[in-house]
mmCIF file of the C-alpha atoms, coordinates in Angstrom:
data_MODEL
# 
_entry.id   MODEL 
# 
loop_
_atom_site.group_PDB 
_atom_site.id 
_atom_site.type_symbol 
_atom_site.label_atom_id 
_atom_site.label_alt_id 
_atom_site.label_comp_id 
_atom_site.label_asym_id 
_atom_site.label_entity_id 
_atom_site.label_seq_id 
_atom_site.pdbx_PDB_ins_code 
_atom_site.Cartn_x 
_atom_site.Cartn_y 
_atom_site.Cartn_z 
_atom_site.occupancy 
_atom_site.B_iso_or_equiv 
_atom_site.pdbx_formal_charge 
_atom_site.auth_seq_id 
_atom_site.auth_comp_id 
_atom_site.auth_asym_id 
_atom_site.auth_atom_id 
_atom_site.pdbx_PDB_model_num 
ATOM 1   C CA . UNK A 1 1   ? 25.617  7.650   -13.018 1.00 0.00 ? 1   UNK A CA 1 
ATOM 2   C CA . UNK A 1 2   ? 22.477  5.436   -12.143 1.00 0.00 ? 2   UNK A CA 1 
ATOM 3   C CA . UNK A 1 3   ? 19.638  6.166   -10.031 1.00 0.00 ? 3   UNK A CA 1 
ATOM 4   C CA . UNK A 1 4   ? 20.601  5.876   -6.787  1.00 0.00 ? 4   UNK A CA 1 
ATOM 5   C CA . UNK A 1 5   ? 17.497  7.217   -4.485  1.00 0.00 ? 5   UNK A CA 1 
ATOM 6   C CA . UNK A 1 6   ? 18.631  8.766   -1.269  1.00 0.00 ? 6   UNK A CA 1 
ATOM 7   C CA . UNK A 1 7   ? 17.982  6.037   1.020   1.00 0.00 ? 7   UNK A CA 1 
ATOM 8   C CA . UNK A 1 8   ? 19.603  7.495   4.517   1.00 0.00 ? 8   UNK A CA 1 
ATOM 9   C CA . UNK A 1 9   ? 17.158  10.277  4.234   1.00 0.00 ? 9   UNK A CA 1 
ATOM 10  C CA . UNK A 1 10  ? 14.074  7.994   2.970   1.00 0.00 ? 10  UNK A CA 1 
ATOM 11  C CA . UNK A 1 11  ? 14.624  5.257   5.802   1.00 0.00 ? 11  UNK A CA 1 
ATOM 12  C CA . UNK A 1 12  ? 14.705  8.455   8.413   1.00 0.00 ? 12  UNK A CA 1 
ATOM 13  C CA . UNK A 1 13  ? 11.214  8.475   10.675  1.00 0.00 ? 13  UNK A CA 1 
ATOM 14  C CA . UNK A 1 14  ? 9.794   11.619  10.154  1.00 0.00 ? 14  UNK A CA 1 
ATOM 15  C CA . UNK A 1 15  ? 11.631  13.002  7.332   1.00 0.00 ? 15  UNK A CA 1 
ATOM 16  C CA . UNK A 1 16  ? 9.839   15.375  5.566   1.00 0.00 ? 16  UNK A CA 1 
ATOM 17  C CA . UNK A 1 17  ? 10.014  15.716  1.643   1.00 0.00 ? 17  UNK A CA 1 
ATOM 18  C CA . UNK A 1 18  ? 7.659   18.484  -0.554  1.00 0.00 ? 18  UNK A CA 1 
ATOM 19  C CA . UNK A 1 19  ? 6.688   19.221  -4.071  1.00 0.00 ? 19  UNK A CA 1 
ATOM 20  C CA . UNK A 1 20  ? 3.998   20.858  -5.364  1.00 0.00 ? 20  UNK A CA 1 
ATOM 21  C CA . UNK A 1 21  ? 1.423   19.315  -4.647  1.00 0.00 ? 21  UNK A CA 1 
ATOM 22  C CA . UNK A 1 22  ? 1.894   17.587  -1.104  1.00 0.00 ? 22  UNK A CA 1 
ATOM 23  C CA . UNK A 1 23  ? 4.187   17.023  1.793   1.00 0.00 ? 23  UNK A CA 1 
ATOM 24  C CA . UNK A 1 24  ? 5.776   13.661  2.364   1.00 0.00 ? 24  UNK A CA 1 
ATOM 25  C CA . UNK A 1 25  ? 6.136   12.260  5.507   1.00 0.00 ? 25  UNK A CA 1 
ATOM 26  C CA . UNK A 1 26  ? 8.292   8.921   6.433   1.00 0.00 ? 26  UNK A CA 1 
ATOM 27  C CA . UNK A 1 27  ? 6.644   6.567   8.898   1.00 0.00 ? 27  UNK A CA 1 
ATOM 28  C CA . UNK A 1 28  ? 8.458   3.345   10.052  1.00 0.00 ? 28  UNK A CA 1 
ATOM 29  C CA . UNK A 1 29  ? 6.173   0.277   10.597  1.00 0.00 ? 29  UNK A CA 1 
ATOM 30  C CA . UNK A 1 30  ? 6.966   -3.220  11.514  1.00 0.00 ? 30  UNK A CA 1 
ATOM 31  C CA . UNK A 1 31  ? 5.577   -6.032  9.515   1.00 0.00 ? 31  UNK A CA 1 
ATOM 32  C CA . UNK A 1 32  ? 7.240   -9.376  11.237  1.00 0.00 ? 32  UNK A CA 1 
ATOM 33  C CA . UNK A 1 33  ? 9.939   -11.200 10.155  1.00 0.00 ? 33  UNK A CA 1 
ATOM 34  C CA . UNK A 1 34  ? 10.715  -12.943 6.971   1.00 0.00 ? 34  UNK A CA 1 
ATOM 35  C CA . UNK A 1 35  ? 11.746  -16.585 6.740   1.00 0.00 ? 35  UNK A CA 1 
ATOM 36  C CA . UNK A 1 36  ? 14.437  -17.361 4.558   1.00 0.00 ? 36  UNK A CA 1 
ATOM 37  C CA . UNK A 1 37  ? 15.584  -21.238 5.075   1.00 0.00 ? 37  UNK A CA 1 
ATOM 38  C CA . UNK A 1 38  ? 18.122  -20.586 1.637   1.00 0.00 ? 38  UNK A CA 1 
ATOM 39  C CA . UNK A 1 39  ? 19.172  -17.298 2.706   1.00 0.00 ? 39  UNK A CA 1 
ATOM 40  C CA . UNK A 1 40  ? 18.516  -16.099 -0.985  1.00 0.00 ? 40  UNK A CA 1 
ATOM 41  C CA . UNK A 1 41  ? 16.228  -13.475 -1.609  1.00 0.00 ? 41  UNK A CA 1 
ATOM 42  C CA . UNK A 1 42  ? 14.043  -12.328 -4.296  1.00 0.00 ? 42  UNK A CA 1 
ATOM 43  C CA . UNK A 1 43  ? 12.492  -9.103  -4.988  1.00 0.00 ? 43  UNK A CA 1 
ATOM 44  C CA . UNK A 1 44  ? 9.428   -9.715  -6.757  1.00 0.00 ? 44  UNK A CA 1 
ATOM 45  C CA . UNK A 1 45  ? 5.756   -8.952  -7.518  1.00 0.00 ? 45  UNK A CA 1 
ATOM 46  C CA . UNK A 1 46  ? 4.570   -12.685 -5.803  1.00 0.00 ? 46  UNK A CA 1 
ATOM 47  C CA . UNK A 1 47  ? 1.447   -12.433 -8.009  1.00 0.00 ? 47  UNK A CA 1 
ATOM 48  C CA . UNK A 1 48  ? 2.867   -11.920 -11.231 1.00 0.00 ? 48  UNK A CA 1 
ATOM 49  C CA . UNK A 1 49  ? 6.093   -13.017 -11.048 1.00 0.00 ? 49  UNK A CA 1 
ATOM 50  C CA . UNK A 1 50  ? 6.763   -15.540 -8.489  1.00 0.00 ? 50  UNK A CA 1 
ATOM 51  C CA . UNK A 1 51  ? 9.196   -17.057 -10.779 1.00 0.00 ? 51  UNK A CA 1 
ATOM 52  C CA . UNK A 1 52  ? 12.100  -14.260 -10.819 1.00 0.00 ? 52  UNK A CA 1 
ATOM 53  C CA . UNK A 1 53  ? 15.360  -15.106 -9.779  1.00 0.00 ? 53  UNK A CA 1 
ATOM 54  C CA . UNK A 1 54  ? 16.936  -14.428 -6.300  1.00 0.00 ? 54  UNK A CA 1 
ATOM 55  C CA . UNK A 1 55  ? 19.749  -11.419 -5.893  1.00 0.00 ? 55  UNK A CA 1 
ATOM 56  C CA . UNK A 1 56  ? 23.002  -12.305 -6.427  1.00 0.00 ? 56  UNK A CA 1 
ATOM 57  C CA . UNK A 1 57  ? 24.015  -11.234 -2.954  1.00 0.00 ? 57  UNK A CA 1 
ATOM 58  C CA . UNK A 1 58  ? 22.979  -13.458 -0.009  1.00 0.00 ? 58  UNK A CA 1 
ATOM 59  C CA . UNK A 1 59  ? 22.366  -13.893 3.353   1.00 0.00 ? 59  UNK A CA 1 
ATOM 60  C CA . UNK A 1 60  ? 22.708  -16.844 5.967   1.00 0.00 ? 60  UNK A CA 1 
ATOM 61  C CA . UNK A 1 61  ? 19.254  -18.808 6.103   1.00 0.00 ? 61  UNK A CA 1 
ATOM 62  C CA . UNK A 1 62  ? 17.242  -17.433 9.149   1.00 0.00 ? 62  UNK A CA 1 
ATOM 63  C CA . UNK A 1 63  ? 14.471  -15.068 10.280  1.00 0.00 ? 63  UNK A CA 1 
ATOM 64  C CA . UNK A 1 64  ? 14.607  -11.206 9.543   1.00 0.00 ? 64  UNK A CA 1 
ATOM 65  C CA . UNK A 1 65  ? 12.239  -8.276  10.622  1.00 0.00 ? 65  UNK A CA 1 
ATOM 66  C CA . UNK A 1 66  ? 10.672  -6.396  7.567   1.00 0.00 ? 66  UNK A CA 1 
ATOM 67  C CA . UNK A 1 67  ? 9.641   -2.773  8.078   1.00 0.00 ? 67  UNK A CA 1 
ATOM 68  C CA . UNK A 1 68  ? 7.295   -0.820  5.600   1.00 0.00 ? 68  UNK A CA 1 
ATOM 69  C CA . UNK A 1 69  ? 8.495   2.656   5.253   1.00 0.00 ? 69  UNK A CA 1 
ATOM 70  C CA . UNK A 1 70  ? 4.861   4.364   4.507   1.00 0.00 ? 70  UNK A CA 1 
ATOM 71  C CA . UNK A 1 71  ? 4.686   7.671   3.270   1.00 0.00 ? 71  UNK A CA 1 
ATOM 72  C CA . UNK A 1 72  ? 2.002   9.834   4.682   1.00 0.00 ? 72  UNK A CA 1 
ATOM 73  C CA . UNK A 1 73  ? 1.018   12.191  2.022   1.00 0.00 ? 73  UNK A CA 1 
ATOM 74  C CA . UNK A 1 74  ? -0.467  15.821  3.147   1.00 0.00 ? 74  UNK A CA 1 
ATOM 75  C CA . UNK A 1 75  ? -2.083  18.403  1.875   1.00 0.00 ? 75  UNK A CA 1 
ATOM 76  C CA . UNK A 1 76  ? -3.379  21.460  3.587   1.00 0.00 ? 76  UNK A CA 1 
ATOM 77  C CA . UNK A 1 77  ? -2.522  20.212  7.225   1.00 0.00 ? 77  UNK A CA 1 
ATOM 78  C CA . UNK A 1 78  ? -4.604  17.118  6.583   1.00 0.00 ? 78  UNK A CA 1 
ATOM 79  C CA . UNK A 1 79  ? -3.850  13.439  5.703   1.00 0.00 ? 79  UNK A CA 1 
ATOM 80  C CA . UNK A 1 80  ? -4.339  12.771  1.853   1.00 0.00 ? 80  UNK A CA 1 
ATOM 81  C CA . UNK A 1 81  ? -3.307  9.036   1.088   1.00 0.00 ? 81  UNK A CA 1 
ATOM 82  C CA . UNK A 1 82  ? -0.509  7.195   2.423   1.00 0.00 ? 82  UNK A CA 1 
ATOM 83  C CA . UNK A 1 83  ? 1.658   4.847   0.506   1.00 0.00 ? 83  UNK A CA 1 
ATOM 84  C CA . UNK A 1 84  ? 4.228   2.702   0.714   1.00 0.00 ? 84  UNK A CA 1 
ATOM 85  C CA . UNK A 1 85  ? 7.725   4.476   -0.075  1.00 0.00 ? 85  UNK A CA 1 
ATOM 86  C CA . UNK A 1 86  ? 9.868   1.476   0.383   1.00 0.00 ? 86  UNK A CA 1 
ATOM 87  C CA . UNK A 1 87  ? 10.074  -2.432  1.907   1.00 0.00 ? 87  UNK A CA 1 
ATOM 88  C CA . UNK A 1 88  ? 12.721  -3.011  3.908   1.00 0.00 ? 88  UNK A CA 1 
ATOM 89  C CA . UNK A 1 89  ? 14.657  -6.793  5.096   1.00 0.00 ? 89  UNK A CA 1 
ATOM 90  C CA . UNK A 1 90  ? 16.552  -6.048  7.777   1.00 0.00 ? 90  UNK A CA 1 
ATOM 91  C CA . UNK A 1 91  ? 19.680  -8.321  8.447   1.00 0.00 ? 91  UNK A CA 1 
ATOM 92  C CA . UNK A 1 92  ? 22.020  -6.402  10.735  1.00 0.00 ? 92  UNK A CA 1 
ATOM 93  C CA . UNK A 1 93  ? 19.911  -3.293  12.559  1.00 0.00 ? 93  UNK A CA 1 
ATOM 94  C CA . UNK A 1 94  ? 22.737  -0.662  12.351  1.00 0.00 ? 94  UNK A CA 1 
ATOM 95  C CA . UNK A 1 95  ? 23.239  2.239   9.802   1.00 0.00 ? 95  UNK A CA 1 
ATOM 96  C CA . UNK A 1 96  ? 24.526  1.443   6.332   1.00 0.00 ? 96  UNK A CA 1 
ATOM 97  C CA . UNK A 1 97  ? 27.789  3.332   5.357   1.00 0.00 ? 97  UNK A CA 1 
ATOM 98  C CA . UNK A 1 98  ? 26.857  2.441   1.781   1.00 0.00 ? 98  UNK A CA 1 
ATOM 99  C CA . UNK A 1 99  ? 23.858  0.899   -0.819  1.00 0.00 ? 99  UNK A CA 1 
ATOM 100 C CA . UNK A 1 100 ? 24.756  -1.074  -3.580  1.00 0.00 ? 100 UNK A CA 1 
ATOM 101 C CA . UNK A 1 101 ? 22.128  -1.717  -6.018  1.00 0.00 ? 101 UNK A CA 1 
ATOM 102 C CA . UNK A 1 102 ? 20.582  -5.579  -6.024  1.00 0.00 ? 102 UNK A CA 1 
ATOM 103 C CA . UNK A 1 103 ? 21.445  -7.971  -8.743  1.00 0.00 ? 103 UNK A CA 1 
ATOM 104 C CA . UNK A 1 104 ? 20.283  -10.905 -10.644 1.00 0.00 ? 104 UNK A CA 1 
ATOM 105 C CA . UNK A 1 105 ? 22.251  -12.917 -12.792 1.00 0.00 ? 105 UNK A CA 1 
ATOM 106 C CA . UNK A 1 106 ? 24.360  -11.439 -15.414 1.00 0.00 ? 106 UNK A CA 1 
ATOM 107 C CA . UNK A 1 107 ? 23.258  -7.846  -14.712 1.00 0.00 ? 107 UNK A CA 1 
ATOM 108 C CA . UNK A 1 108 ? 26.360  -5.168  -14.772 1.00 0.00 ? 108 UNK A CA 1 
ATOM 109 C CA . UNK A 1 109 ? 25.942  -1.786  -13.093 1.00 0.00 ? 109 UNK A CA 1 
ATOM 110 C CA . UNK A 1 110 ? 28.508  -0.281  -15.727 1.00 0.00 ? 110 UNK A CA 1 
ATOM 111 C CA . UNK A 1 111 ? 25.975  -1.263  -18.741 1.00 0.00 ? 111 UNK A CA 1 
ATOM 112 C CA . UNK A 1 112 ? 23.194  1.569   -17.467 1.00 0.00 ? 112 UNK A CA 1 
ATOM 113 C CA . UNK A 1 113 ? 22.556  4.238   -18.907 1.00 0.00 ? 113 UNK A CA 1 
ATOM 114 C CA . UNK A 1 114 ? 22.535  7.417   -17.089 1.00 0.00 ? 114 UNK A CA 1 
ATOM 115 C CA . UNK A 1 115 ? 19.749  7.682   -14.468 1.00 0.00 ? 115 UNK A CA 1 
ATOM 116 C CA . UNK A 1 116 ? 18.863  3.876   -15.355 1.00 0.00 ? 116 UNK A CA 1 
ATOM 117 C CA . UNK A 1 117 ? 18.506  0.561   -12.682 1.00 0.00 ? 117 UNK A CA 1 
ATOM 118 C CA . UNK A 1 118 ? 17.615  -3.063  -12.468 1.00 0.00 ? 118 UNK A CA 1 
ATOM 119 C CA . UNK A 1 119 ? 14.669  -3.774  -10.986 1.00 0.00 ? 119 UNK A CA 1 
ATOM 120 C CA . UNK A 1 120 ? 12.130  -6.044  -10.703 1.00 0.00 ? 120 UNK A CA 1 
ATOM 121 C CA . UNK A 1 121 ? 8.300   -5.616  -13.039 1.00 0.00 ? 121 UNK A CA 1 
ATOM 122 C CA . UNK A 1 122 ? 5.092   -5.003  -10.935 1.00 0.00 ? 122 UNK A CA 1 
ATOM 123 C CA . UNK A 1 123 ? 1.853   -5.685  -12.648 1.00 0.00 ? 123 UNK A CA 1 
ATOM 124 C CA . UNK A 1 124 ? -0.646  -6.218  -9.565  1.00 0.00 ? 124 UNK A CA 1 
ATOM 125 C CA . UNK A 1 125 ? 0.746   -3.853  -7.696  1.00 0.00 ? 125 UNK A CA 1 
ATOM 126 C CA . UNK A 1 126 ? 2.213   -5.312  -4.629  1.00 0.00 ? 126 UNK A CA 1 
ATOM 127 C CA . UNK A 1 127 ? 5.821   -6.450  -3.670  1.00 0.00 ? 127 UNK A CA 1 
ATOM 128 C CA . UNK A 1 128 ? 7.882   -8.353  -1.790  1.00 0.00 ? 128 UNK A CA 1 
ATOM 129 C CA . UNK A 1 129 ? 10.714  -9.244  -0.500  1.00 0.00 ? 129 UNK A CA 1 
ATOM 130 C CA . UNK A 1 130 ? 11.243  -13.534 0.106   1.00 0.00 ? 130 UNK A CA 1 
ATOM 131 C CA . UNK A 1 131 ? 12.903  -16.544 -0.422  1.00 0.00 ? 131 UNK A CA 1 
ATOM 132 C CA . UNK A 1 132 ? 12.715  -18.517 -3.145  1.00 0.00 ? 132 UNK A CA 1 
ATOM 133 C CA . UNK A 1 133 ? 11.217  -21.980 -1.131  1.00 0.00 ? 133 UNK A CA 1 
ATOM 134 C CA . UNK A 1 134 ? 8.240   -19.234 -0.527  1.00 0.00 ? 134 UNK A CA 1 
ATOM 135 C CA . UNK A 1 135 ? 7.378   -18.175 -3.742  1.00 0.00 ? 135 UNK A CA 1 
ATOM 136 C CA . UNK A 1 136 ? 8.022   -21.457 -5.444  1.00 0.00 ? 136 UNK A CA 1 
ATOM 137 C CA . UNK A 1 137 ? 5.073   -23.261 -3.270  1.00 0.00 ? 137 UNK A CA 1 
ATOM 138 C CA . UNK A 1 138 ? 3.276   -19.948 -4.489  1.00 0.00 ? 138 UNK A CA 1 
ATOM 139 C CA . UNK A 1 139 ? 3.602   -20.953 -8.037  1.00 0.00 ? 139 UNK A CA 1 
ATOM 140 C CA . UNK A 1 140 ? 1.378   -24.215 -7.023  1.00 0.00 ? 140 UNK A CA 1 
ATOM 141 C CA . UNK A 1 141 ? -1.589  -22.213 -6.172  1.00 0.00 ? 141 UNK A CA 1 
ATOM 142 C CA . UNK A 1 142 ? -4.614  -21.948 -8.399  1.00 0.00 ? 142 UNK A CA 1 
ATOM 143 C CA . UNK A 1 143 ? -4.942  -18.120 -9.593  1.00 0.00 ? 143 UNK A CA 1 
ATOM 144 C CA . UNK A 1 144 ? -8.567  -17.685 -7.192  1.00 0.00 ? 144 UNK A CA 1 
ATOM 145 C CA . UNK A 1 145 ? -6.743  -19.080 -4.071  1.00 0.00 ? 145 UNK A CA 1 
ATOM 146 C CA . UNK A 1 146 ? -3.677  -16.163 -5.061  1.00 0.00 ? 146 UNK A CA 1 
ATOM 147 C CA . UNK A 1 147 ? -6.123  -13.631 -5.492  1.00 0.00 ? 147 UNK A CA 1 
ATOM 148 C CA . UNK A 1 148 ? -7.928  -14.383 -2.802  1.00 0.00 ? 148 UNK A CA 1 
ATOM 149 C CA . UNK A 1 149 ? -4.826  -14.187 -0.138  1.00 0.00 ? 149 UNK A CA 1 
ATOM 150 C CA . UNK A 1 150 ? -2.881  -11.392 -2.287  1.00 0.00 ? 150 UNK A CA 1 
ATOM 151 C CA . UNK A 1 151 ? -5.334  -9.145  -4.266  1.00 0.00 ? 151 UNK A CA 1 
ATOM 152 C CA . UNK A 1 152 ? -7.543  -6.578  -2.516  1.00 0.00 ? 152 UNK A CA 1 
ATOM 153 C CA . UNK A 1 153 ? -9.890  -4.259  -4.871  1.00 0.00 ? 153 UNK A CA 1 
ATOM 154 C CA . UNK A 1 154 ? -10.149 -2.103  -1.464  1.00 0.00 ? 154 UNK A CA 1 
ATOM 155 C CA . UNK A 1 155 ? -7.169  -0.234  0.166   1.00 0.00 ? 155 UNK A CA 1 
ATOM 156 C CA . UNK A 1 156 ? -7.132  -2.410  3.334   1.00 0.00 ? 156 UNK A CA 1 
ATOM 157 C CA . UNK A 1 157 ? -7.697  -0.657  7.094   1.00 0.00 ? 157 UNK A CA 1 
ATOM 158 C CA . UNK A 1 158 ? -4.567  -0.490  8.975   1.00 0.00 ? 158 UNK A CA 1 
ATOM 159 C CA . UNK A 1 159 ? -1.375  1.838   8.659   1.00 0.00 ? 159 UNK A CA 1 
ATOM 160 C CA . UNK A 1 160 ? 0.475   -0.072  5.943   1.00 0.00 ? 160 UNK A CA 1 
ATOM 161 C CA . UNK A 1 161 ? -1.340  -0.111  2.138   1.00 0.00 ? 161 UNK A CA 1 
ATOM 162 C CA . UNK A 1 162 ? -1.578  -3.592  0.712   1.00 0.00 ? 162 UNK A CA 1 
ATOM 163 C CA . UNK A 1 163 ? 0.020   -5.588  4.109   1.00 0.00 ? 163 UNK A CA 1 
ATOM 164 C CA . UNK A 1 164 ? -0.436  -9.281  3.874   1.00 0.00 ? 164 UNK A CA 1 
ATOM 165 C CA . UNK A 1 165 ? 1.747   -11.881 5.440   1.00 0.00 ? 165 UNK A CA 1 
ATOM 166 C CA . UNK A 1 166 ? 1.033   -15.754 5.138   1.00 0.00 ? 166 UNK A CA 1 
ATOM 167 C CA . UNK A 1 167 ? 3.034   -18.623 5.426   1.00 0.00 ? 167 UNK A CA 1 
ATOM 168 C CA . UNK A 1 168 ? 3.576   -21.006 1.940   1.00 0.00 ? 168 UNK A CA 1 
ATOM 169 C CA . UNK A 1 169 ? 5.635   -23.657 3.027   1.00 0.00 ? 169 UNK A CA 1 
ATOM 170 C CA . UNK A 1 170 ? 4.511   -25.249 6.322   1.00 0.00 ? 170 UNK A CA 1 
ATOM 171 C CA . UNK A 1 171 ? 7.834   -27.450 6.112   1.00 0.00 ? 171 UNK A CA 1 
ATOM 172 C CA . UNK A 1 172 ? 10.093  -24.530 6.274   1.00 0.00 ? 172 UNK A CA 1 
ATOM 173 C CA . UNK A 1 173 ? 7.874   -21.763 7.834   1.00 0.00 ? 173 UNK A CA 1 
ATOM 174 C CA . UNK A 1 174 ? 8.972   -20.097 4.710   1.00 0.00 ? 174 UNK A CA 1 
ATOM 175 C CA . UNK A 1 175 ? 6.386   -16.880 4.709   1.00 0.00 ? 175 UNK A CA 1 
ATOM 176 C CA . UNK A 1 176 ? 5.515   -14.240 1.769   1.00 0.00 ? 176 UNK A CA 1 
ATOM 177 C CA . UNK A 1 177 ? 4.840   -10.319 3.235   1.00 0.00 ? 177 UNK A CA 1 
ATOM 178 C CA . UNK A 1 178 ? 3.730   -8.552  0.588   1.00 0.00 ? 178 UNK A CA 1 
ATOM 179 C CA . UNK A 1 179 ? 2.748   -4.135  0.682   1.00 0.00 ? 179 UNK A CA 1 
ATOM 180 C CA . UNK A 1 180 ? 1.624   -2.012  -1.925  1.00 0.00 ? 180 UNK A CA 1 
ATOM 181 C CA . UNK A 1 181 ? 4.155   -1.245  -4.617  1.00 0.00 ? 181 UNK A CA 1 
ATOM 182 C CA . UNK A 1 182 ? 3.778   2.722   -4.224  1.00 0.00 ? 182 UNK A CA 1 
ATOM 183 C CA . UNK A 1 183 ? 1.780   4.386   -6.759  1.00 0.00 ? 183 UNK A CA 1 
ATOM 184 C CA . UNK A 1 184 ? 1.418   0.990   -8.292  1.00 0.00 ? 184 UNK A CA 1 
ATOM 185 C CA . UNK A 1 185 ? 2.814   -1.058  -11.230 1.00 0.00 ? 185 UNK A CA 1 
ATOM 186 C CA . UNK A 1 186 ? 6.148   -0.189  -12.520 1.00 0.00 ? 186 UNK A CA 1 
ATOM 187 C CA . UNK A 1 187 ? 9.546   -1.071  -12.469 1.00 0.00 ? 187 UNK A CA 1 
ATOM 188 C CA . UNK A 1 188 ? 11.613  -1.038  -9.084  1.00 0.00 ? 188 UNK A CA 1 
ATOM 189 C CA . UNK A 1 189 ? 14.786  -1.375  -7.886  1.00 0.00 ? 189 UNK A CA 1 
ATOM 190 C CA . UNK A 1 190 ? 16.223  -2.479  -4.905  1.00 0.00 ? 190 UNK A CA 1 
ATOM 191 C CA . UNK A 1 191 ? 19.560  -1.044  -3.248  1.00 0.00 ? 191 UNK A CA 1 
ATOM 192 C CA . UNK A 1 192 ? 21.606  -3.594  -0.181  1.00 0.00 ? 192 UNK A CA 1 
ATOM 193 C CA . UNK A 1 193 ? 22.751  -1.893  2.109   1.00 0.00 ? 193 UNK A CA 1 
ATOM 194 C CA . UNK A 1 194 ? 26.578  -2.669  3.653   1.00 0.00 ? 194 UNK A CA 1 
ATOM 195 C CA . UNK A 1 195 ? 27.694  -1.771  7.193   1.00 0.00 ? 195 UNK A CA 1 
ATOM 196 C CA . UNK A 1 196 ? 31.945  -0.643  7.519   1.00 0.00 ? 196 UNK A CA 1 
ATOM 197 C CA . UNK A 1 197 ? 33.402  -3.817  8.235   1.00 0.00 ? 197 UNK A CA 1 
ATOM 198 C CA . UNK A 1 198 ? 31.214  -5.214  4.186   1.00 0.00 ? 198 UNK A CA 1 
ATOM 199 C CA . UNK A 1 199 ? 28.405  -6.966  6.006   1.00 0.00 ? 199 UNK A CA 1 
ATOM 200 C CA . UNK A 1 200 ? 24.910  -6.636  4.342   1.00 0.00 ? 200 UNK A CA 1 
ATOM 201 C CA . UNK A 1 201 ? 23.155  -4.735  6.811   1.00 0.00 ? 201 UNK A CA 1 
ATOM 202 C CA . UNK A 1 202 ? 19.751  -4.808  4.856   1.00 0.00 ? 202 UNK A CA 1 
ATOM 203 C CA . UNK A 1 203 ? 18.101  -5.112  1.475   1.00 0.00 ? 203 UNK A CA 1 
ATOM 204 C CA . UNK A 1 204 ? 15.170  -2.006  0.007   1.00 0.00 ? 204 UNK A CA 1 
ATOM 205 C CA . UNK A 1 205 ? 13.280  -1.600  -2.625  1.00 0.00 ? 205 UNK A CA 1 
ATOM 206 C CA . UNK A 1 206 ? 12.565  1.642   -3.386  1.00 0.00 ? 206 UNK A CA 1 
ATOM 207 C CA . UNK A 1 207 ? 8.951   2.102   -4.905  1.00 0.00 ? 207 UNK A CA 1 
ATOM 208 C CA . UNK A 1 208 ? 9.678   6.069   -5.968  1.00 0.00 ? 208 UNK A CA 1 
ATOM 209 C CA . UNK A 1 209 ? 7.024   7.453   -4.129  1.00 0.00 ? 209 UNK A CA 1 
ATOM 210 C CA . UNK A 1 210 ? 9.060   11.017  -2.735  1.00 0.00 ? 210 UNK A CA 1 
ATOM 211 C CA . UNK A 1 211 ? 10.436  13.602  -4.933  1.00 0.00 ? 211 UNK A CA 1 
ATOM 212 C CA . UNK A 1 212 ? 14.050  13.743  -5.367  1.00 0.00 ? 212 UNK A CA 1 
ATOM 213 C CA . UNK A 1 213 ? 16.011  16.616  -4.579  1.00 0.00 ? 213 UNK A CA 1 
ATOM 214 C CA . UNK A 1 214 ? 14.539  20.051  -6.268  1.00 0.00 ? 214 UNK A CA 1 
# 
């Protein structure tokens, strides 16, 4: 079947995962809300590929609260490096009974391969979660004013790895928050969450930071 990580347990403060080499430990941090005047959203790398197309799958235009669940990684009792496990849009704030995985155009769940998922390309490391209206008025930028707002060569102070939130289209108060796409560049998917009654309840990327089950 395809990937599916095990996103109850990930999006749990305090949850505790271990291999080798380090403990894991899930922190839950607030990073504002995201505004979406289409309602469609796009998982991208805002840098790179500001371009991609939204998900399939929808909300109503409005503003949403995005959380950054940051793993804290220990070794020896002591704090090692902390990154960024998974970006979360919340739309309804009440547990998921089930995760579907994101989609963009034509894309058919049936055509993976075993262990496989569609996700979106990172290549400057960051993320994000945002509507369309947002990253198009990113695509007018000049690549020194991107880097400038978007690109750190320095882990930033502060809780949450690679945290940046800035407003691109003054008309719609559309907004851009970006974190730090895990370990870094790769390719990652993002799972919607759906409450009992279908309702999307909230849409996560998963950057593959924790081990899976041993």
């Amino acid at each position: 079947m395809p990937y599916t990580p095990d996103l109850d347990r990930l999006l749990t403060p305090g949850a505790r995962f271990a291999d080798e080499h380090a403990t894991y430990v899930m922190e839950v941090h607030p990073l504002g809300d995201v505004v979406l005047p289409t309602g469609r959203v796009v998982g991208c790398d805002p840098v790179a590929c500001p371009e991609d197309e939204p998900f399939t799958v929808g909300v109503a235009p409005g503003r949403y609260p995005a959380r950054a669940w940051v793993a804290v990684v220990r070794g020896e009792d002591t704090e090692a490096d902390r990154r960024v496990a998974a970006l979360e849009l919340v739309v309804h704030d009440e547990p998921a009974v089930r995760w579907e995985m994101a989609l963009v155009g034509d894309q058919d769940v049936s055509a993976l391969k075993s262990d496989g998922w569609f996700g979106y390309g990172v290549d400057t490391g960051i993320g994000t979660l945002a509507d369309p209206t947002a990253l198009a008025a990113l695509e007018t930028w000049d690549e020194g004013a991107v880097t400038d707002v978007f690109v750190a060569d320095e882990p930033a102070g502060g809780p949450v790895p690679g945290h940046v939130s800035a407003v691109l289209d003054e008309a719609t108060g559309a907004n851009v928050v970006t974190v730090w796409s895990g370990w870094g560049d790769g390719c990652y998917g993002t799972w919607i969450g759906r409450a009992a009654d279908g309702r999307v309840t909230s849409f996560v990327t998963d950057f593959m930071v924790v081990p899976g089950p041993a």
